[in-house]
C-alpha positions as CSV (number, residue, x, y, z in Angstrom):
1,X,-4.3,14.0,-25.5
2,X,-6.0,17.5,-24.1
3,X,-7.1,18.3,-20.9
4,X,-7.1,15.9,-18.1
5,X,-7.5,12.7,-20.2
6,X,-3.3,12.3,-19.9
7,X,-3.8,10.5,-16.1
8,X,-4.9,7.0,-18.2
9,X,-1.2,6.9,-19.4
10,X,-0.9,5.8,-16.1
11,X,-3.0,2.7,-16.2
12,X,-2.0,2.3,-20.6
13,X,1.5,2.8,-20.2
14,X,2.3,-0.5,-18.0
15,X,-0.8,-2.1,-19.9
16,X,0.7,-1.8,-23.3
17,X,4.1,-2.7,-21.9
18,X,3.0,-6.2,-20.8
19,X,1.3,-6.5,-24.0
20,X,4.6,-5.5,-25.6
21,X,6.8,-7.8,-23.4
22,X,4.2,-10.6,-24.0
23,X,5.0,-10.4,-27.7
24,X,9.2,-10.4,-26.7
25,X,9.2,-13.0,-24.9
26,X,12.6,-14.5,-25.7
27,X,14.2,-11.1,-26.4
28,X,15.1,-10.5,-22.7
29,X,17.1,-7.6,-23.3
30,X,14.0,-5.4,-25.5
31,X,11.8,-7.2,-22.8
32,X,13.9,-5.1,-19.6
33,X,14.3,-2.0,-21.6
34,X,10.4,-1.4,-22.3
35,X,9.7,-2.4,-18.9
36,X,12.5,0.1,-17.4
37,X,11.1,2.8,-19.8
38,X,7.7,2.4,-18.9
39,X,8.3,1.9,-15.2
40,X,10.3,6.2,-15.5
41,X,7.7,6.6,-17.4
42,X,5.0,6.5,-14.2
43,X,7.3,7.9,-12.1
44,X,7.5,11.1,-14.0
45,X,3.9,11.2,-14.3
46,X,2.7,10.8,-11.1
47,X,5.4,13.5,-9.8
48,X,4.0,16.3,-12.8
49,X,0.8,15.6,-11.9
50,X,1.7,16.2,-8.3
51,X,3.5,18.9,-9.6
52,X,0.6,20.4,-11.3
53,X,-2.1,20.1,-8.5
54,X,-2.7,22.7,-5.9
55,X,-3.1,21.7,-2.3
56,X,-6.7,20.7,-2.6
57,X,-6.5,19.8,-6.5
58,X,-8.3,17.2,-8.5
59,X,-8.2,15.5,-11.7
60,X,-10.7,13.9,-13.3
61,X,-11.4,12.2,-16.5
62,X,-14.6,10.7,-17.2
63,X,-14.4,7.6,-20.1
64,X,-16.1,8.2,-22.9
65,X,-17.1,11.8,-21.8
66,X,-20.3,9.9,-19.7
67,X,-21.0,12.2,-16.1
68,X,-20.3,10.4,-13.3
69,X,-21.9,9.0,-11.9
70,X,-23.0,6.5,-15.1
71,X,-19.5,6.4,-16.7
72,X,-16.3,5.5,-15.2
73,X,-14.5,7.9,-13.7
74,X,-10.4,8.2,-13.3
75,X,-9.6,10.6,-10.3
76,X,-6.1,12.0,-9.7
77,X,-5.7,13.8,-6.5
78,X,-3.1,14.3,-4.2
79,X,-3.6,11.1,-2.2
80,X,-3.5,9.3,-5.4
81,X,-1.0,10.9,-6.5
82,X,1.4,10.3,-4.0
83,X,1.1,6.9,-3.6
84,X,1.3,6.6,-7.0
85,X,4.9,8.3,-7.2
86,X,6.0,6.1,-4.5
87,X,4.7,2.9,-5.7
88,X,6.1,3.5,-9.4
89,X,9.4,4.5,-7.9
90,X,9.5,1.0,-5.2
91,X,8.4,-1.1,-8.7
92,X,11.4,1.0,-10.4
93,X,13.8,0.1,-8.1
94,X,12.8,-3.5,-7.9
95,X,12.9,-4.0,-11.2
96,X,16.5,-2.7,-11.2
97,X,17.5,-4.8,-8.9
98,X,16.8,-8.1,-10.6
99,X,18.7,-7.2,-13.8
100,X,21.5,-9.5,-13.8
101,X,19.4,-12.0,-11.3
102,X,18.6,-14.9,-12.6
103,X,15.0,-14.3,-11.4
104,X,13.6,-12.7,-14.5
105,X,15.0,-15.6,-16.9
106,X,12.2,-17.7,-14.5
107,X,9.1,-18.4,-16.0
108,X,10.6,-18.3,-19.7
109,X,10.0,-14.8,-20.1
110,X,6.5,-14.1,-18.4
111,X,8.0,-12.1,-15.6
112,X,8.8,-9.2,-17.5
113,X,4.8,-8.9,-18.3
114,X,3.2,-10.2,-15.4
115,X,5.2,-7.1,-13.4
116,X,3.8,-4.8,-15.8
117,X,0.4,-6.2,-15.5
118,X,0.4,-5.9,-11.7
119,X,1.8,-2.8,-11.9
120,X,-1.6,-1.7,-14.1
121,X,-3.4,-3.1,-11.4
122,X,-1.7,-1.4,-8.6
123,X,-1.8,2.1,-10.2
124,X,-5.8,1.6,-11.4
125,X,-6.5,0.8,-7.6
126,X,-5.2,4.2,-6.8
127,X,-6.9,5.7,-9.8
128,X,-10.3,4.2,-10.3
129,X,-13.1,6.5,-9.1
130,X,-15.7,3.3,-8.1
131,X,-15.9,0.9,-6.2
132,X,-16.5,-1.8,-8.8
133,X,-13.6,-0.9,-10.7
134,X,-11.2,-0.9,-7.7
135,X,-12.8,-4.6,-7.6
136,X,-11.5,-5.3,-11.5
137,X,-8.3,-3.8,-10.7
138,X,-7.8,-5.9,-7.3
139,X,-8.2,-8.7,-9.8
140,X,-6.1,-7.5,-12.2
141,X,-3.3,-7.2,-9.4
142,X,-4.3,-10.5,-7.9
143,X,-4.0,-12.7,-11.2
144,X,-0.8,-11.3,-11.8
145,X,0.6,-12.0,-8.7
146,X,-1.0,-15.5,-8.4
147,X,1.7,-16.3,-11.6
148,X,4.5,-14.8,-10.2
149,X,4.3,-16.1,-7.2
150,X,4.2,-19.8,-9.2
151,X,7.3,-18.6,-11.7
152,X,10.1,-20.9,-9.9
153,X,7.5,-23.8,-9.9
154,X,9.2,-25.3,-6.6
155,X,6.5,-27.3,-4.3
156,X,6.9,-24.8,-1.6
157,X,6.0,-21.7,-3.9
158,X,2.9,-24.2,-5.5
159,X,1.8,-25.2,-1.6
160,X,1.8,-21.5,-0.3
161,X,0.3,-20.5,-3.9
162,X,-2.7,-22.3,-3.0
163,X,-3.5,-21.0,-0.1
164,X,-2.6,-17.4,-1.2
165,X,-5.4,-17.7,-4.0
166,X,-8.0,-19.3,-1.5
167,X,-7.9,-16.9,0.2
168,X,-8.0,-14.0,-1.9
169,X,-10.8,-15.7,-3.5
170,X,-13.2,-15.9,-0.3
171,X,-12.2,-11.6,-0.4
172,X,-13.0,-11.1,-3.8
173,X,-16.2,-13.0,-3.5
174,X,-17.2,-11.5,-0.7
175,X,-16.0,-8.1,-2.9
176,X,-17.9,-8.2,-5.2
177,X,-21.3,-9.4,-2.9
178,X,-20.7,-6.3,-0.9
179,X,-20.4,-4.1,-4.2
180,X,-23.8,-5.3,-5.2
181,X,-25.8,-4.7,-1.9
182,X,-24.3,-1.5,-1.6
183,X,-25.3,-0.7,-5.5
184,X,-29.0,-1.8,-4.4
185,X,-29.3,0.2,-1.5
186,X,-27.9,3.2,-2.5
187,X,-27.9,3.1,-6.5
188,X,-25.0,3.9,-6.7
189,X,-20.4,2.8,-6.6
190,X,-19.1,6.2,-7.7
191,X,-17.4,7.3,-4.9
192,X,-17.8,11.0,-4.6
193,X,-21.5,10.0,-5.4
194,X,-21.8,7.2,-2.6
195,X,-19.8,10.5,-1.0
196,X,-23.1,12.4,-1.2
197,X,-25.4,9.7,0.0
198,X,-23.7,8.8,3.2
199,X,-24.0,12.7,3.9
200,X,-27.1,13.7,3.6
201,X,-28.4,10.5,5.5
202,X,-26.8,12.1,8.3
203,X,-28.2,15.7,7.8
204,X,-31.8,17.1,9.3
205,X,-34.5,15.9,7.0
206,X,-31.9,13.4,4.6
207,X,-33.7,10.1,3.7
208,X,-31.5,7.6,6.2
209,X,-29.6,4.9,5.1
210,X,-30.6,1.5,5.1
211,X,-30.1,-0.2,9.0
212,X,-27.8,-2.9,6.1
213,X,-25.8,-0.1,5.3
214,X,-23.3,-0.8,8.3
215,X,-23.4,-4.7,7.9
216,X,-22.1,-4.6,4.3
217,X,-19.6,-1.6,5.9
218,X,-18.2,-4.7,7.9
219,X,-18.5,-6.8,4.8
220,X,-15.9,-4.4,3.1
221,X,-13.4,-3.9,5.9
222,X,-13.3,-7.5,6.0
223,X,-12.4,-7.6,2.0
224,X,-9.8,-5.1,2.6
225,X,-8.2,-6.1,5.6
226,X,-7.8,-9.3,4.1
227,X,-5.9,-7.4,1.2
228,X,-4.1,-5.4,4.0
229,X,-2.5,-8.8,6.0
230,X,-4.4,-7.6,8.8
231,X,-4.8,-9.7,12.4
232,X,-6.7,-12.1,12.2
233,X,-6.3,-12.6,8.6
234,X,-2.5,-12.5,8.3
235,X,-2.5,-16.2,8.3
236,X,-2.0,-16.1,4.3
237,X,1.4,-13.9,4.5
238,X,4.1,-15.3,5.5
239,X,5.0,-18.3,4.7
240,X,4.2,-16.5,1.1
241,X,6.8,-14.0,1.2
242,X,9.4,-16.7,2.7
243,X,8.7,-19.1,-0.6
244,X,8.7,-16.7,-3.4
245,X,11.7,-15.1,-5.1
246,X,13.4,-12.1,-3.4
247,X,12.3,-9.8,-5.9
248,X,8.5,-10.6,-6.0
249,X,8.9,-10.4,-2.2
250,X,10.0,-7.0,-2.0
251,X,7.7,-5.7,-4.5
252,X,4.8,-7.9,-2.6
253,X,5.8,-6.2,0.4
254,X,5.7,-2.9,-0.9
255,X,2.7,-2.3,-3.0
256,X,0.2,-4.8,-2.3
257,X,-1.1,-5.0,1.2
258,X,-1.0,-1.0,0.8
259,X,-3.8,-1.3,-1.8
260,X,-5.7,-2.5,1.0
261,X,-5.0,0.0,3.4
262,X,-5.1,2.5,0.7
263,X,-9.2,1.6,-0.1
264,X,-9.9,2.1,3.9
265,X,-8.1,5.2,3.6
266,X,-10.2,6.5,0.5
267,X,-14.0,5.1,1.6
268,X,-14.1,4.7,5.2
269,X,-14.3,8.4,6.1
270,X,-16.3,9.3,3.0
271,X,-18.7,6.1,2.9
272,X,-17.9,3.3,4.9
273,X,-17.4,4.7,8.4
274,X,-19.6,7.6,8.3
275,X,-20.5,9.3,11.6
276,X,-23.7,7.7,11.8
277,X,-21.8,4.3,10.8
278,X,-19.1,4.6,13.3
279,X,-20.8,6.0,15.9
280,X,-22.9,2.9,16.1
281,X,-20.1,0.6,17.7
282,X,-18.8,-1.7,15.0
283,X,-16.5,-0.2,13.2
284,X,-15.0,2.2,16.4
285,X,-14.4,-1.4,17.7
286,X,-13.4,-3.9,15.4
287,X,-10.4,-1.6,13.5
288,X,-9.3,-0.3,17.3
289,X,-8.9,-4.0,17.9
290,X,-7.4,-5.0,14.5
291,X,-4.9,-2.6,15.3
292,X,-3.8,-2.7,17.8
293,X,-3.0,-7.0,17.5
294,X,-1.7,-6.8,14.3
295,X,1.1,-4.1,15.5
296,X,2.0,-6.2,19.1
297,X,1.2,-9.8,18.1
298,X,3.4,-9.2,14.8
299,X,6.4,-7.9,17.0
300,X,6.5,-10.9,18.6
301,X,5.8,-13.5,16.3
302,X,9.6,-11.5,14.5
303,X,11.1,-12.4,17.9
304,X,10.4,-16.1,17.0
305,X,11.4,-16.5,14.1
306,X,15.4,-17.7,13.3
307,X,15.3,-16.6,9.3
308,X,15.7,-13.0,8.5
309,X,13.2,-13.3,5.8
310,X,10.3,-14.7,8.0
311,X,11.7,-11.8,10.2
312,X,11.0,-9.6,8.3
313,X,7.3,-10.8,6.8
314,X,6.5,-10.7,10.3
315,X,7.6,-7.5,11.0
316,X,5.6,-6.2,7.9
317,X,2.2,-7.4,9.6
318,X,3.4,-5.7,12.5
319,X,3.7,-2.4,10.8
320,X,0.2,-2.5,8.7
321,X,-1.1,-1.8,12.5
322,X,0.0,1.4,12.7
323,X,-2.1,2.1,9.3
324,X,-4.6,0.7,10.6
325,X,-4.4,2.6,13.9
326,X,-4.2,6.1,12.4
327,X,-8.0,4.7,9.9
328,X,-9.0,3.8,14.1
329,X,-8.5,7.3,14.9
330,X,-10.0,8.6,11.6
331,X,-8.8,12.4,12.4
332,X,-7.3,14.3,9.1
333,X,-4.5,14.2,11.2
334,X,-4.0,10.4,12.4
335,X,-4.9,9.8,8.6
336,X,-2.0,11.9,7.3
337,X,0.4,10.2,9.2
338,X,-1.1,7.1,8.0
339,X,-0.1,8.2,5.1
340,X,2.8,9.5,5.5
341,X,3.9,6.2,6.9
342,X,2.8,4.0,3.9
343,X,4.7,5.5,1.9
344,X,7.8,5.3,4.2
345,X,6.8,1.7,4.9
346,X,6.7,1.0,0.7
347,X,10.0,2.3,0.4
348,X,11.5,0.9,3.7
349,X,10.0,-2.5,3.5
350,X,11.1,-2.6,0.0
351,X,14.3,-2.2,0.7
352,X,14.7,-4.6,3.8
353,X,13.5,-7.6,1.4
354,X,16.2,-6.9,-1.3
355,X,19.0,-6.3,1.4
356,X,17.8,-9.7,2.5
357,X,18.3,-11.1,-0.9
358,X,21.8,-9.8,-1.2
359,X,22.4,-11.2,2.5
360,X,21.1,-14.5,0.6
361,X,23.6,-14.4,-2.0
362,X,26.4,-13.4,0.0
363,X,26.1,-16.6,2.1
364,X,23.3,-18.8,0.8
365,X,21.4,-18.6,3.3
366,X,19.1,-16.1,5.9
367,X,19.0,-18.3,8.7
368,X,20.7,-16.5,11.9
369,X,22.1,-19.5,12.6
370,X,24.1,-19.6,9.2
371,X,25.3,-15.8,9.1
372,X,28.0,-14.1,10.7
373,X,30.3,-11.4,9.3
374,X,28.6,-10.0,6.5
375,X,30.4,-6.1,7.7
376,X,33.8,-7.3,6.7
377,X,32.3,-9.0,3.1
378,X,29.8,-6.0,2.0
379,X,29.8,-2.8,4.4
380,X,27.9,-0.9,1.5
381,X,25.1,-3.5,2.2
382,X,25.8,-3.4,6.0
383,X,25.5,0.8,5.3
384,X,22.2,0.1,3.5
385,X,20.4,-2.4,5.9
386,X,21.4,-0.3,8.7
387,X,19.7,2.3,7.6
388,X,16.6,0.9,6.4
389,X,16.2,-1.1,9.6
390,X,16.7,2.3,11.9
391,X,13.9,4.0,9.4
392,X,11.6,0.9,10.5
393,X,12.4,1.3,14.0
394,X,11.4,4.9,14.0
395,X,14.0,6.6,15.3
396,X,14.5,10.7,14.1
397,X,15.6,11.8,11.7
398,X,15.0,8.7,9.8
399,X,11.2,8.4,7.9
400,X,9.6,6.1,9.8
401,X,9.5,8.7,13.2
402,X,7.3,11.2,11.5
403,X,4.7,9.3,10.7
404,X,4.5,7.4,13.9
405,X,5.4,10.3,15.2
406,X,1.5,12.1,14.5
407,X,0.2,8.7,15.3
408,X,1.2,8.4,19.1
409,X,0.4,11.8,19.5
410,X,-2.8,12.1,18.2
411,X,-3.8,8.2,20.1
412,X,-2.5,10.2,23.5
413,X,-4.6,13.3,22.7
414,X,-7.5,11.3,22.5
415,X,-6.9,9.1,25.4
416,X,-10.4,10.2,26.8
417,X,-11.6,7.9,23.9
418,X,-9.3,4.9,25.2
419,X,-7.0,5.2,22.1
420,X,-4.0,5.7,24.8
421,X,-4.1,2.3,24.4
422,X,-3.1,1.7,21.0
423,X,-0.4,4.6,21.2
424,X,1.3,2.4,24.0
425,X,1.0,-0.9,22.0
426,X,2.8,1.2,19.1
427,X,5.5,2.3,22.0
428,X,5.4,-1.4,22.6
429,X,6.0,-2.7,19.1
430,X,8.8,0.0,17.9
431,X,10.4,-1.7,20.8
432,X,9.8,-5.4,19.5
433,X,11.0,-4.0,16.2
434,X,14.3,-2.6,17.7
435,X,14.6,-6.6,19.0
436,X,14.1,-8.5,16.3
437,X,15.9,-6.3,13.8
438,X,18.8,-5.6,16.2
439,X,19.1,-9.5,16.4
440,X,19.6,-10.0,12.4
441,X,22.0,-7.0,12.5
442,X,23.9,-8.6,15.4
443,X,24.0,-12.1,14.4
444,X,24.3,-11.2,10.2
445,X,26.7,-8.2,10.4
446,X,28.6,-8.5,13.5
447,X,28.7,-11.9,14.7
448,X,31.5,-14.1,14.0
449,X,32.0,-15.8,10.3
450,X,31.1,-19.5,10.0
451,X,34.7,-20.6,9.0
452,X,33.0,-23.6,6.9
453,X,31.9,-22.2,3.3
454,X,33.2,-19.2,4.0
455,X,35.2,-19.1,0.8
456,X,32.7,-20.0,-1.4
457,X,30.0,-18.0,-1.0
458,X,32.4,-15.4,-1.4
459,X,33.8,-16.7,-4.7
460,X,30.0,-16.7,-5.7
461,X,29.4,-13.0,-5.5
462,X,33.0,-11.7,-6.7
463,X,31.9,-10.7,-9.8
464,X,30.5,-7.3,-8.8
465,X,29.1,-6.4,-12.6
466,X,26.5,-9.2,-11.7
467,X,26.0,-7.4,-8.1
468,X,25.7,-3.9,-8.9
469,X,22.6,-3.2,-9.8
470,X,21.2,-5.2,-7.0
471,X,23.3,-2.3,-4.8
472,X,22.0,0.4,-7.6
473,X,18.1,-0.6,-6.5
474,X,18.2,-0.9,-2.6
475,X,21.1,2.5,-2.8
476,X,17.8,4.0,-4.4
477,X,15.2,2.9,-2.1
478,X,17.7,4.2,1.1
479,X,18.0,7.5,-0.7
480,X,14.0,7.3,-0.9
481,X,13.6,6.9,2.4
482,X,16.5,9.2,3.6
483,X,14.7,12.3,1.3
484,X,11.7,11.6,3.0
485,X,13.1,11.5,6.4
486,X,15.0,14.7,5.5
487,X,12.0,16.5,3.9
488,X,9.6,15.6,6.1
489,X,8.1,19.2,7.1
490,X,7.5,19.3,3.4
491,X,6.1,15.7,2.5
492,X,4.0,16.5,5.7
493,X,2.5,19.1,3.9
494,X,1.7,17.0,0.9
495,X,-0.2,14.3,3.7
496,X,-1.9,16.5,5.1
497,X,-3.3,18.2,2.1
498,X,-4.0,14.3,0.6
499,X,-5.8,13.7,3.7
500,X,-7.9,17.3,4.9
501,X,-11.0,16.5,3.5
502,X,-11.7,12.6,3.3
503,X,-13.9,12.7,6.3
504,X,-15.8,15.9,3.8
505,X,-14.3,15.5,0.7
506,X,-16.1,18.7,-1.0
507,X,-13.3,19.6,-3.2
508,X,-13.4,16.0,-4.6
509,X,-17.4,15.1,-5.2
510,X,-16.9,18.8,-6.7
511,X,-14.2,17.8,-9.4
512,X,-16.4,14.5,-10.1
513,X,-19.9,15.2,-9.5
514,X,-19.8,19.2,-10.0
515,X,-20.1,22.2,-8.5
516,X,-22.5,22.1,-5.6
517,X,-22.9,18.8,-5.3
518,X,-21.9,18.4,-1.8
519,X,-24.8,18.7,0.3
520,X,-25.5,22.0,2.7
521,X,-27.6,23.1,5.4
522,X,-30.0,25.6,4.8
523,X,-32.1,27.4,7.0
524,X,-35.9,26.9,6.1
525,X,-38.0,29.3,8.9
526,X,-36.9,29.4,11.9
527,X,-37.2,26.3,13.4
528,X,-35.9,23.5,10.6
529,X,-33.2,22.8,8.7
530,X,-33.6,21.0,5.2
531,X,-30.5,20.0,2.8
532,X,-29.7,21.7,-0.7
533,X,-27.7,19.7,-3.2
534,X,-27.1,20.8,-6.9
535,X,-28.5,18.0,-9.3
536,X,-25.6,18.0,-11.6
537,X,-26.2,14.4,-12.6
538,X,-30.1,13.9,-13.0
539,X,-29.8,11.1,-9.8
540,X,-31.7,11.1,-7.0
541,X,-30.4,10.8,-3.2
């Protein structure tokens, strides 16, 4: 494979794997080695083509050899890229984790494929270089996760199922409407080429957009924030995450609601919330808003709650606001600490679930009412949760301060703007995190043991060949999260580079479009400005 063609492995390697799988079902053993294979397989990827761009560096392969924007273009970049390390790496360890569960033998056999085909999904969302292909690859991620959620087949998982696919339905409906009206306004999905559009309407003498334009904005943030759990359409999440297995829980909770935020990251500087979008009122005040009610009214609902994992699904809500706050802000530096923190919050989130579902097995049960002890029985996993929950908090050196870190500061710099406001909520909700959390570590690690079944939940997890790699998978996601804590000046770097030039992504509608393709202002006389774009793709804007 020459040139730059090699970034499809990422979409064909877990593609063929679940076609592979598919045809093993019954062989579970040749069923987790391809899927382990292939899952190292995107990790090393993603990290040499990190490895291989420069600080503004693109990749691009265009199917077929058609020019964008006709033919469907495949765009690696560092934003991309980065979130497709991290999300092949959460998926690794996940996957590791389940090995000797009894949670891939659900489904006879089907789990092994349907984590693949998600997995396509995930990593073409991060790829795709048009909007109606990040639409076929929501639904490739969605109909995969509609099956796993129904693997155990329990009436709980089937009740919560429903509503889970309602509601993603109503999105991808109103998905693929926006996707039209925005193809028959502007003639275009390509990104960098929509890229173009939404610039020179708001240059001297650039033919404006459509007064629909910022209707059919609103349209999409709705789609996505639907993907991204945020408030008010939240309503879908947690009960979900409380009814599935612990293992499509934690992988739930760290990939997919960050495809959501991920698309708002990637087209609402560029497209979406254009200048001459934002500044018109609607967008400036319905993400603010979103926000900063997902962040506090999350922290509180975890305060509520007596289960650890409906703690924790809570808590994950909470934490999409600060995503959310940093697209509010929309400066290339608020968005590289969004960044910055979804990836923390992949690992972190990740790891919190499958400590949850070793907490689970260690005493049947996450109720705080039930738990008591757990330090004496499995300080490794007392270690581990520590760890992950102090990351979550925020607190330095841990991963989770950075990123919040250039979010509060950049709100407080702009506090002219009235986004002081949403830095104090996210004061506010570290602190309701620090609660809720320091409530399951109290009552699950340090309180007292509940004398009666004591003994045999213990007798059910003495056989620690069956528990290791469950320890192997969440001791991987810590270490994640630790190296990114650690490294931070340097993953900082990487953000910010990801993130310098989404509000004027030249380098980008260069590598896809060609060069000269973003529009400039050039003097004509002395009194008038007019725009010069290179044609490099025999379209008109």
């Amino acid at each position: 494979m020459d040139g730059s063609n090699w970034i499809v492995l990422l979409i064909v390697v877990p593609m063929f794997s679940a076609i592979l799988t598919t045809m093993l079902r019954g062989w579970a053993p040749a069923q987790r080695f391809i899927t382990v294979v292939s899952l190292i397989a995107c990790v090393a990827l993603a990290i040499g083509g990190l490895a291989s761009l420069g600080s503004n560096g693109v990749i691009v392969s265009q199917a077929g050899q058609w020019p964008a924007p006709f033919g469907i273009s495949i765009v690696f970049d560092q934003l991309s890229g980065l979130l497709l390390a991290a999300a092949s790496f959460v998926a690794l360890c996940v996957y590791v984790y389940g090995l000797t569960s009894k949670e891939q033998e659900v489904g006879r056999g089907w789990y092994h494929p349907l984590f693949m085909l998600l997995m396509m999904g995930v990593n073409f969302s991060f790829l795709t270089g048009d909007i109606f292909n990040l639409f076929v690859a929501f639904e490739i991620m969605l109909m995969a996760s509609y099956a796993m959620m129904c693997l155990g087949g329990g009436k709980q998982q089937l009740s919560q199922c429903y509503k889970y696919v309602m509601i993603n339905l109503v999105g991808s409906t109103f998905f693929v409407l926006g996707a039209a009206l925005i193809y028959g306004m502007t003639g275009t999905l390509n990104y960098a080429d929509l890229a173009v559009c939404v610039a020179q309407s708001t240059m001297p003498g650039g033919t404006p957009l459509p007064s629909a334009f910022g209707a059919v904005a609103m349209m999409l943030l709705f789609v996505f924030a639907v993907k991204a759990a945020l408030f008010p359409l939240w309503f879908w999440l947690p009960d979900t995450y409380h009814t599935c297995s612990i293992t499509v829980a934690a992988l739930f909770a760290g990939l997919l609601t960050k495809v959501g935020i991920y698309s708002l990251v990637r087209l609402s500087p560029m497209a979406l919330a254009a200048p001459n979008i934002r500044g018109d009122g609607a967008f400036a005040t319905i993400l603010p808003f979103a926000a900063g009610l997902t962040m506090i009214l999350g922290g509180l609902a975890a305060l509520s709650m007596r289960e650890t994992r409906r703690v924790l699904a809570m808590l994950l809500i909470s934490h999409i606001g600060y995503m959310a706050f940093g697209l509010a802000i929309m400066t290339p530096t608020s968005l590289s600490g969004t960044v910055f923190y979804m990836i923390q919050h992949m690992l972190v989130m990740a790891a919190l679930f499958l400590a949850c579902g070793l907490i689970e097995r260690y005493q049947r049960s996450s109720d705080l009412a039930e738990t008591g002890g757990l330090y004496r029985q499995a300080p490794w996993l007392s270690v581990f949760f520590f760890v992950a929950m102090i990351s979550l908090i925020g607190l330095p050196p841990f991963s989770g301060f950075f990123g919040k870190f250039l979010l509060l500061k950049e709100g407080f710099r702009l506090s002219s703007q009235g986004y002081w406001l949403l830095s104090a909520l996210g004061l506010c909700t570290g602190f309701l995190t620090l609660l809720a959390l320091g409530r399951v570590w109290i009552r699950t690690f340090w309180g007292p043991e509940h004398r009666e079944g004591v003994a045999e939940r213990i007798e059910n997890v003495s056989d620690r060949i069956a528990v290791a790699p469950m320890y192997v998978g969440l001791a991987m996601l810590v270490i994640g999260s630790l190296t990114l804590g650690l490294g931070a000046e340097f993953f900082q770097g990487r953000t910010s580079d990801a993130t310098a030039e989404l509000n004027e992504p030249r380098s980008y509608v260069a590598a896809v479009l060609g060069p000269g393709a973003w529009p400039e202002i050039v003097a004509k006389g002395d009194e008038s400005t007019s725009i010069k774009v290179a044609n490099t793709h025999g379209g008109d804007h």
